[in-house]
Backbone as ProteinMPNN parsed JSONL, in Angstrom:
{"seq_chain_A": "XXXXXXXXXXXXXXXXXXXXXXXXXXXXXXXXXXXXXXXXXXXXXXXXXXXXXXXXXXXXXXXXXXXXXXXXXXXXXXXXXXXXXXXXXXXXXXXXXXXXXXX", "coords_chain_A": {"N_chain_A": [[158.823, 53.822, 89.456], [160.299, 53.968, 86.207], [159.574, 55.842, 83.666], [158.438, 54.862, 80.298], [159.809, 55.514, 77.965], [162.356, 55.952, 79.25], [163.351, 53.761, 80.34], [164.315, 52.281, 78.079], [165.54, 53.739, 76.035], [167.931, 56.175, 77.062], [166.871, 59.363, 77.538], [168.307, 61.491, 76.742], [169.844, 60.82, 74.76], [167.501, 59.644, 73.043], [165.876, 62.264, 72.706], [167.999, 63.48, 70.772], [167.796, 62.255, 68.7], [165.231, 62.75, 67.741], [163.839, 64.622, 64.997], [162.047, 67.688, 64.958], [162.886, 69.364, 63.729], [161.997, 72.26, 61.313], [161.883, 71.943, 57.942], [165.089, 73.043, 56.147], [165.584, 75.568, 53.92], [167.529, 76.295, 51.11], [169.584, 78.773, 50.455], [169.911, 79.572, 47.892], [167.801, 78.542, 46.365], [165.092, 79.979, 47.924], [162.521, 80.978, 49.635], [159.238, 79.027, 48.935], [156.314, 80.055, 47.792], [153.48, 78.559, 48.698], [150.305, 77.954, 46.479], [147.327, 78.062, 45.416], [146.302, 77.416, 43.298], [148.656, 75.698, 43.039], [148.146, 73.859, 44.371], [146.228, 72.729, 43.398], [146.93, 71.952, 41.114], [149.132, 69.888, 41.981], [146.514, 67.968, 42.919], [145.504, 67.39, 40.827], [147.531, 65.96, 39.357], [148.16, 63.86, 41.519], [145.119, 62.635, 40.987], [145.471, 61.971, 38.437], [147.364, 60.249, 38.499], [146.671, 57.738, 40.129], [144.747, 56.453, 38.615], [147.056, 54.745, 37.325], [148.054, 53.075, 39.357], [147.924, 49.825, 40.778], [146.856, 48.328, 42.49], [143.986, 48.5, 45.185], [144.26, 50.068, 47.366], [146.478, 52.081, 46.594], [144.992, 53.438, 44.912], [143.307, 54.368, 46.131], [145.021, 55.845, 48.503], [146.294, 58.089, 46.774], [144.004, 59.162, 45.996], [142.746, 59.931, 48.626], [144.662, 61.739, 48.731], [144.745, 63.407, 46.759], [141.974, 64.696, 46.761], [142.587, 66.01, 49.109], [144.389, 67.522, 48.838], [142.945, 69.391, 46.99], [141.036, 70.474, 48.8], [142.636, 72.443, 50.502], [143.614, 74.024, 48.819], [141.649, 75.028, 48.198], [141.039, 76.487, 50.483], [143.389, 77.954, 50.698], [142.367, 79.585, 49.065], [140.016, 81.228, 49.739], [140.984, 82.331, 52.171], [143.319, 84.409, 50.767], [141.083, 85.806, 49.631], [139.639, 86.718, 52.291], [142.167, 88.127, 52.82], [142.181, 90.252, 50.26], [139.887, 91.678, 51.247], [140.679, 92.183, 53.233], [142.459, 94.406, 52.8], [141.121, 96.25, 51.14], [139.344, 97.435, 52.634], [141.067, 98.629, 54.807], [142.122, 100.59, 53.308], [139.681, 102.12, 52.296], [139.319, 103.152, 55.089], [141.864, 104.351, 55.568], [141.828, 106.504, 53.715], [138.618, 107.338, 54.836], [140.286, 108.386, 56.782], [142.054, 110.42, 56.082], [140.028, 112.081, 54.116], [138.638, 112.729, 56.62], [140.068, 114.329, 58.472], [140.731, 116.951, 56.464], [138.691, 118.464, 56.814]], "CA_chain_A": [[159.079, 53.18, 88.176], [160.947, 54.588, 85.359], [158.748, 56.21, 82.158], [158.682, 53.762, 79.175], [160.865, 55.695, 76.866], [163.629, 56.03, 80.031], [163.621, 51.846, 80.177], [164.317, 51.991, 76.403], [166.592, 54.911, 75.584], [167.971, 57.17, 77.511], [166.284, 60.701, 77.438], [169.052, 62.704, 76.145], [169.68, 59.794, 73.195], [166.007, 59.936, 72.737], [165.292, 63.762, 71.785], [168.744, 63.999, 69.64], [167.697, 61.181, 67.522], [164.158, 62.83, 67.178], [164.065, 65.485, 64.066], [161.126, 68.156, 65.227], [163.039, 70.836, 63.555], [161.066, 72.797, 60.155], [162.325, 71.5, 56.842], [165.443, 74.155, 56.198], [165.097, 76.041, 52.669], [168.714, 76.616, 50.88], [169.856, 80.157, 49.848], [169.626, 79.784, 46.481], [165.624, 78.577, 45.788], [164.631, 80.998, 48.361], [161.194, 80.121, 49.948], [158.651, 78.781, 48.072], [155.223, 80.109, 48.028], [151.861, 77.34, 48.119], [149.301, 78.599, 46.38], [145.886, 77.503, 45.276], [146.703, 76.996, 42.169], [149.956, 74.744, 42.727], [147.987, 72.856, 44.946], [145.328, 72.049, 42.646], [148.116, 71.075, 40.379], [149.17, 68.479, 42.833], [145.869, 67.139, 43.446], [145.385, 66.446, 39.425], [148.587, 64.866, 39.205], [147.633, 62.839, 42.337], [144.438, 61.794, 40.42], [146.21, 60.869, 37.252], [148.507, 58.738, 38.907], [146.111, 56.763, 40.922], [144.354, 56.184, 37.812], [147.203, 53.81, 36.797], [147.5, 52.279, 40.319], [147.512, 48.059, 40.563], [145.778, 48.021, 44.311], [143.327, 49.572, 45.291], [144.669, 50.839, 48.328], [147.457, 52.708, 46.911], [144.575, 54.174, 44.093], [142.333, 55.024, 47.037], [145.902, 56.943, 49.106], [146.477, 58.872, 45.726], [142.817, 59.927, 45.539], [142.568, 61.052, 49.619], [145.995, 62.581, 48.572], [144.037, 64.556, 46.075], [141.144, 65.852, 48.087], [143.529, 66.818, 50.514], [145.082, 68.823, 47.935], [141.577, 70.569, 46.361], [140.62, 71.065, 49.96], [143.973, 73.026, 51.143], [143.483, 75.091, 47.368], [139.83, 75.942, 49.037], [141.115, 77.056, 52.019], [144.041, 79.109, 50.304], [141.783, 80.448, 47.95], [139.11, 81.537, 51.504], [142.0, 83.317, 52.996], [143.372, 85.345, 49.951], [139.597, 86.638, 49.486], [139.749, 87.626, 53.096], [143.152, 89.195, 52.636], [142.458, 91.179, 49.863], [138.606, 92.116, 51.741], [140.804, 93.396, 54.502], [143.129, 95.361, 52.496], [140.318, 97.235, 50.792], [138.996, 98.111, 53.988], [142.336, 99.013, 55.748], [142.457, 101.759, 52.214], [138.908, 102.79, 52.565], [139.295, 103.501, 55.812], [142.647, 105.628, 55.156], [141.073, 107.407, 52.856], [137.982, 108.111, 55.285], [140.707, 109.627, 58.039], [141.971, 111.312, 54.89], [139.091, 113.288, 54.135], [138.069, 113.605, 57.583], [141.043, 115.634, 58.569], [140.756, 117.814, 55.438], [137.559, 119.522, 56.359]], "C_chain_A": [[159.389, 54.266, 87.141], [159.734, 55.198, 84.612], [159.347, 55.067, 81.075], [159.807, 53.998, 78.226], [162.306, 55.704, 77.541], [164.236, 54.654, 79.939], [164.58, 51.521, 79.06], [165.71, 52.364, 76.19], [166.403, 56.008, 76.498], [167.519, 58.54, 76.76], [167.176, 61.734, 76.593], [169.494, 61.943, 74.954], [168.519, 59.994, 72.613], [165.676, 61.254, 71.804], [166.891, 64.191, 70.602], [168.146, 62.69, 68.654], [165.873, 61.752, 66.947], [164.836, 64.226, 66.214], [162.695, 66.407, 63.777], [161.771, 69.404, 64.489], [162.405, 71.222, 62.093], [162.144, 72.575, 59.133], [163.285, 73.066, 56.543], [165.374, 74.487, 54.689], [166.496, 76.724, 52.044], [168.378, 78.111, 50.219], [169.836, 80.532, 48.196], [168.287, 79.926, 45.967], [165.218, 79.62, 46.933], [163.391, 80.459, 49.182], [160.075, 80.07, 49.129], [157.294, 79.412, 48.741], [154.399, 79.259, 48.068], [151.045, 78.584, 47.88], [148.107, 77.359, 46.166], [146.023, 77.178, 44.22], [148.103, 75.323, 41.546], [149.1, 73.739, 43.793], [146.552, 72.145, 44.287], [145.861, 71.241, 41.616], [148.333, 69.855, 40.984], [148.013, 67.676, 43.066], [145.347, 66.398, 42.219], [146.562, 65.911, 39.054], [148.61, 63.635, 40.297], [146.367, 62.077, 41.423], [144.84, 60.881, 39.353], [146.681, 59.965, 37.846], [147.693, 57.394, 39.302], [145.452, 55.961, 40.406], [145.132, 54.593, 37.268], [148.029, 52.811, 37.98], [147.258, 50.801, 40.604], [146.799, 48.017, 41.372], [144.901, 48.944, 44.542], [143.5, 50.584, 46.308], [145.815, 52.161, 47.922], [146.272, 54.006, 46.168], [143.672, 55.094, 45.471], [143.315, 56.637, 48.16], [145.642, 58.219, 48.163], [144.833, 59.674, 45.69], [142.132, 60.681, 46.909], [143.605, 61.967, 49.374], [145.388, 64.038, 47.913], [143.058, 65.264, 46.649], [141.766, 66.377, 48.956], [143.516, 68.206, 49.794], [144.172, 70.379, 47.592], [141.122, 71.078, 48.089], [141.573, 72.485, 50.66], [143.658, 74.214, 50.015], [142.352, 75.959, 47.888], [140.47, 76.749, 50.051], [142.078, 78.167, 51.422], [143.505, 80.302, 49.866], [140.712, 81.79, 49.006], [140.334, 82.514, 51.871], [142.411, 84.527, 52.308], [142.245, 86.297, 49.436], [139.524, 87.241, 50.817], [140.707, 88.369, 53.241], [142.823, 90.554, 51.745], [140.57, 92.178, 49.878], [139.053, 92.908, 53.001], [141.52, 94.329, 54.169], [142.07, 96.174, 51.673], [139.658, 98.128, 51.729], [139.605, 98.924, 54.668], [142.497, 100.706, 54.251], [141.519, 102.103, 52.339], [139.094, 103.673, 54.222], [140.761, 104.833, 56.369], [142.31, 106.445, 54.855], [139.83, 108.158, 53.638], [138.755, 109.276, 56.444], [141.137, 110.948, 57.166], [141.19, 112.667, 54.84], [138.683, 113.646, 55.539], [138.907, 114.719, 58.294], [141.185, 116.798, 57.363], [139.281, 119.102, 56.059], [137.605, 119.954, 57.72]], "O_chain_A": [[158.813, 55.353, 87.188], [158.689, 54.909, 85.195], [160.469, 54.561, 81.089], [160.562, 53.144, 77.762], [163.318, 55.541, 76.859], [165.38, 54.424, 79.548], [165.459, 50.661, 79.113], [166.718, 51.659, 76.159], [165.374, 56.629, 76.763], [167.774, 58.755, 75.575], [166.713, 62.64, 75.9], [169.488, 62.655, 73.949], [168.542, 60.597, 71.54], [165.342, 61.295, 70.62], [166.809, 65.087, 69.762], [168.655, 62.771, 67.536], [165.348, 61.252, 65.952], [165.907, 64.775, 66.472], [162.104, 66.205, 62.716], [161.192, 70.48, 64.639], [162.252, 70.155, 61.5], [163.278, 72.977, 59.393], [162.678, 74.134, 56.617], [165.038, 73.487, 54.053], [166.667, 77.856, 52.499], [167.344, 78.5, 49.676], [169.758, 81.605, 47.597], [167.738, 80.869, 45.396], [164.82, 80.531, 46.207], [163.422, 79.237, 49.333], [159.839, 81.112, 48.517], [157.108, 79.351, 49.956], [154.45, 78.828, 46.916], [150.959, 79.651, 48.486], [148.045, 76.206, 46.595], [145.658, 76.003, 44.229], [148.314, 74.563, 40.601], [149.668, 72.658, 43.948], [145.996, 71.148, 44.748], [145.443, 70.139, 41.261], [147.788, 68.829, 40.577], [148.299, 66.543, 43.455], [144.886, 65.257, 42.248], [146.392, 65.168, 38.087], [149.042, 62.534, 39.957], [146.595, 60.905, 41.124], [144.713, 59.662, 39.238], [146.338, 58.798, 37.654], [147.973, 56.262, 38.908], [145.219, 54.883, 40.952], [144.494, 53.598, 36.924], [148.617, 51.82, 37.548], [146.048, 50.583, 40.666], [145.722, 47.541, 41.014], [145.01, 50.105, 44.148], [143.038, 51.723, 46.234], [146.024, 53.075, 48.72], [146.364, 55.182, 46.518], [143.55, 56.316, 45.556], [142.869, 57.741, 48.472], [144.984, 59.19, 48.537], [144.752, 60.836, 45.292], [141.329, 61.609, 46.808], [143.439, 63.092, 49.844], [145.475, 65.205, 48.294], [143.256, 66.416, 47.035], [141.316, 67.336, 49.583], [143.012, 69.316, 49.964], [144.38, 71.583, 47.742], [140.929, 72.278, 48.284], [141.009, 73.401, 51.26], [143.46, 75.348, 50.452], [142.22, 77.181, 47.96], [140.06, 77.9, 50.201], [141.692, 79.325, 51.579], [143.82, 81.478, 50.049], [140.801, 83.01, 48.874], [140.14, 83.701, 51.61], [142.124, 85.618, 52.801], [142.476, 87.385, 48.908], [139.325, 88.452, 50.729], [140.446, 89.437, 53.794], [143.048, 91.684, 52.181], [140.13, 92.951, 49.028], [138.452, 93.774, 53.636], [141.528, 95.29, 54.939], [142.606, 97.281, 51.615], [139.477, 99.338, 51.59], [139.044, 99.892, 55.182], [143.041, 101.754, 54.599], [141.827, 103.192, 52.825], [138.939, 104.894, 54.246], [140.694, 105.77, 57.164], [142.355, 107.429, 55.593], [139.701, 109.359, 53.404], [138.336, 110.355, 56.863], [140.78, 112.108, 57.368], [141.458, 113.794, 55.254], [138.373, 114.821, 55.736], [138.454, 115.817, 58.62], [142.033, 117.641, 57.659], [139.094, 120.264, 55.698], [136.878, 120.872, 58.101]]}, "name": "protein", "num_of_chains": 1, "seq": "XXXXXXXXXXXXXXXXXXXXXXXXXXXXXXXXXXXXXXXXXXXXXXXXXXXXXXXXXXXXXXXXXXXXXXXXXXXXXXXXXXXXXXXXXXXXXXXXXXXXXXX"}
């Protein structure tokens, strides 16, 4: 017996009609950074909004939308503290081969 999606649509119809490839980024804007900051932005413009909201379902999307957001800002924010905990390290530790070849 066939596979379900073979029954359906052929296999080689199938994967050109899917779109797995990474959002492309034009030559002009360049690539954008996320930070922790722009994503805390987004998660208080998610709250506002949800604020004026008729259902509650869409106020409740808008307000996991926002924790998403403050959560992702956490995590940016976590990483850039270990970045710039390993680049102090990676310069102390220059600095000790530094002096230790000097003497």
């Amino acid at each position: 017996m066939l596979p379900l999606a073979s029954r359906c649509i052929p296999m080689n119809e199938l994967s050109n009609s899917l779109d797995v490839s990474a959002p492309t980024v034009s030559a002009k804007r360049g690539t954008t950074k996320v930070t922790a900051a722009a994503c805390r932005e987004r998660a208080s413009a998610d709250l506002l909004e949800s604020v004026t909201m008729f259902t509650a379902n869409q106020r409740m999307a808008l307000e996991r939308s926002a924790e998403s957001w403050t959560l992702r800002a956490v995590m940016l924010e976590r990483i850039e503290k270990s970045f710039e905990k390993r680049r102090a390290l990676d310069v102390a530790s220059r600095q000790y081969e530094i002096d230790r070849t000097r003497l």
